[in-house]
C-alpha positions in Angstrom: -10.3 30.9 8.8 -10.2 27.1 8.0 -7.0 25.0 9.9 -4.7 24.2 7.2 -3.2 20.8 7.8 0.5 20.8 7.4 2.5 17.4 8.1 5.6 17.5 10.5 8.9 17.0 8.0 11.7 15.2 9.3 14.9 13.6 8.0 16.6 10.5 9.5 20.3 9.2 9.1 20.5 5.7 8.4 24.1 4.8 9.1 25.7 1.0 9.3 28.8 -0.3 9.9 29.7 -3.8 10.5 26.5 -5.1 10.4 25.3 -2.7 12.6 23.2 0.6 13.3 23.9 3.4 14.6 20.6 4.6 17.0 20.2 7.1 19.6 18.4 6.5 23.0 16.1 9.2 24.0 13.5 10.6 26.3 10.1 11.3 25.0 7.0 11.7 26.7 6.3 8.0 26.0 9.4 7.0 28.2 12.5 6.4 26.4 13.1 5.1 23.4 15.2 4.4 20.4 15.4 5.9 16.9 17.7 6.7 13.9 19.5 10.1 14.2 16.3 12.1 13.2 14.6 15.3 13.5 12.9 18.5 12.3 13.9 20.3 8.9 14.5 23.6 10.3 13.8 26.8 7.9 16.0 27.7 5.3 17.9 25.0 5.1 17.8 21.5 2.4 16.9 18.2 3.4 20.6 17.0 3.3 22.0 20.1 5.5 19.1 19.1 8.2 19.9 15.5 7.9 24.0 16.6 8.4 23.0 18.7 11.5 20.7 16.0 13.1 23.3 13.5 12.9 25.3 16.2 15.0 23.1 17.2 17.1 21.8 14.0 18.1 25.2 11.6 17.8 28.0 14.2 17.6 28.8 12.5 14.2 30.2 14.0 11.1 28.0 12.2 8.3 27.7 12.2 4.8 24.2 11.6 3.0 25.0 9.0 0.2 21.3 8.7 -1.2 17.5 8.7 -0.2 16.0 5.9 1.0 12.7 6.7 0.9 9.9 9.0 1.9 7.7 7.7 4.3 4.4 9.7 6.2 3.1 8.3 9.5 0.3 9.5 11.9 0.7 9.7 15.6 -1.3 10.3 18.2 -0.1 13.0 21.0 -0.8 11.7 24.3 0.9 14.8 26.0 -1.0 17.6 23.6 -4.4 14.8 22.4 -3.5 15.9 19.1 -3.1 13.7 15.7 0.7 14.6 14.1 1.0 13.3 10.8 5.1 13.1 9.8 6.7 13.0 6.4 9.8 11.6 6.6 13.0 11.6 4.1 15.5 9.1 5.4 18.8 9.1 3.9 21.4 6.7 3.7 25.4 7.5 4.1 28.6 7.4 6.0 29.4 8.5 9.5 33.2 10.8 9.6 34.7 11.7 12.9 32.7 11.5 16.1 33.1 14.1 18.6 33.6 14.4 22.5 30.6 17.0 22.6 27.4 17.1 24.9 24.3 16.0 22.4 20.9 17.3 22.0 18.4 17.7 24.8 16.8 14.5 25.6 19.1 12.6 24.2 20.5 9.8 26.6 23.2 8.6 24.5 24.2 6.0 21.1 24.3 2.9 20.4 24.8 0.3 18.0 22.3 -2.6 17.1 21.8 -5.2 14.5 18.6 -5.4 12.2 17.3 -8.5 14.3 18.0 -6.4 17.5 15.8 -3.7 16.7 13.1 -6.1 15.7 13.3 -7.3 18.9 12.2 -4.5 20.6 10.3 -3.0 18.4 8.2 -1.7 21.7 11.0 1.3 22.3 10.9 2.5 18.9 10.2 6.0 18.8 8.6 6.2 15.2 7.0 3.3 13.6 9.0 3.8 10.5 12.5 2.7 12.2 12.5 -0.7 11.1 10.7 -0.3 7.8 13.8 2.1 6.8 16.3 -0.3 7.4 14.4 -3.2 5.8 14.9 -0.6 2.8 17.9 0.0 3.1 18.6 -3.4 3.9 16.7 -4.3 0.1 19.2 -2.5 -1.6 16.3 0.6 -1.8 18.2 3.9 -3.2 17.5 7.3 -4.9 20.0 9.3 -5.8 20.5 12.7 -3.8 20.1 14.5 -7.6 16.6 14.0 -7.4 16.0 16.2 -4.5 15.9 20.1 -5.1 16.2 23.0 -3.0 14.6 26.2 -4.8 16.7 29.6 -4.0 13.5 31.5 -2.6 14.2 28.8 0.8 17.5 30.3 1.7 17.4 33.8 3.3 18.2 36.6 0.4 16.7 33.8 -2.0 14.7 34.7 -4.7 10.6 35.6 -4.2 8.0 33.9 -5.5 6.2 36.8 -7.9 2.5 36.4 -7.8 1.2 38.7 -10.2 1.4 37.3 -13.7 0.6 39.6 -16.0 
C-alpha cells in the first residue's frame, strides 16, 4: 500500500495586550523554546474549540477567537524521529478572559509576554518558523472572519456519515 502524506494541523492563539504577546516557554527536543499558545486539532472537535483548549492547556487562559489570521504550512525536519513533518497551521486572533491558578501542559515551562521587536530578536528560540510571520499579520491589520470556517456534522461523534454509494 502507497504512504499517504497527511500534514500535521495545528491552531495557534495570537493574543496582545498592551503592545504585547502572550508566548509560552517550552521544552522540545531542540531545547527550549518559545511559541504562541499552539497545538494539535484533536478529533472531533472545530478549529476554534482546539484553538479555546490550547490556549488552556498551554496558558491556563480563557480565550476567545475573534478571527483567522491566516493559514500557513511549514516543513520541518525531525532530528529526534529523521523524519520530514510538514504543518498546516490556522492561527487565530482574539481576546484572553480570566487566567487560572492551574498546572499547564507537559512541557510547558511557563508564559510570558514580549513585544514584536522582542521576538525578532531571538528569533533562534522560536519553536515554529511561522511565529513571527503571524504576528507581522496580525500586526498588518490581516483578518478573516471566523464565518468562513466550517465544521461539517459527520466530525462530531453521532454526526452524520458520509454515504458512498450514489445511485
Amino acid at each position: 500500500m502507497p504512504h499517504t502524506w497527511k500534514p500535521s494541523v495545528t491552531v495557534a492563539a495570537i493574543i496582545e495586550r498592551d503592545g504585547k504577546f502572550l508566548l509560552i516557554e517550552e521544552e522540545t527536543s531542540e531545547g527550549v523554546r518559545l511559541n504562541q499558545p499552539a497545538g494539535h486539532l484533536d478529533p472531533h472537535e472545530t478549529l476554534e474549540q482546539a484553538v479555546v483548549r490550547e490556549v488552556m492547556e498551554e496558558a491556563a487562559h480563557d480565550f476567545t477567537p475573534q478571527a483567522l489570521v491566516g493559514m500557513y504550512m511549514s516543513r520541518y525536519r525531525s532530528t529526534r524521529r529523521g523524519v520530514d513533518v510538514t504543518y498546516l497551521r490556522f492561527t487565530f486572533c482574539g481576546t484572553a478572559g480570566a487566567s487560572y491558578d492551574r498546572p499547564l501542559d507537559h512541557g510547558i515551562l511557563r508564559t510570558l509576554w514580549m513585544t514584536r521587536d522582542e521576538m525578532a530578536a531571538c528569533q533562534e528560540r522560536h519553536r515554529s518558523p511561522l511565529m513571527l510571520q503571524c504576528v507581522d499579520d496580525y500586526l498588518a491589520g490581516k483578518r478573516a472572519p471566523l464565518d468562513l470556517l466550517h465544521t461539517h456534522a459527520s466530525v462530531f461523534e453521532g454526526g452524520l456519515t458520509l454515504k458512498t454509494d450514489v445511485t
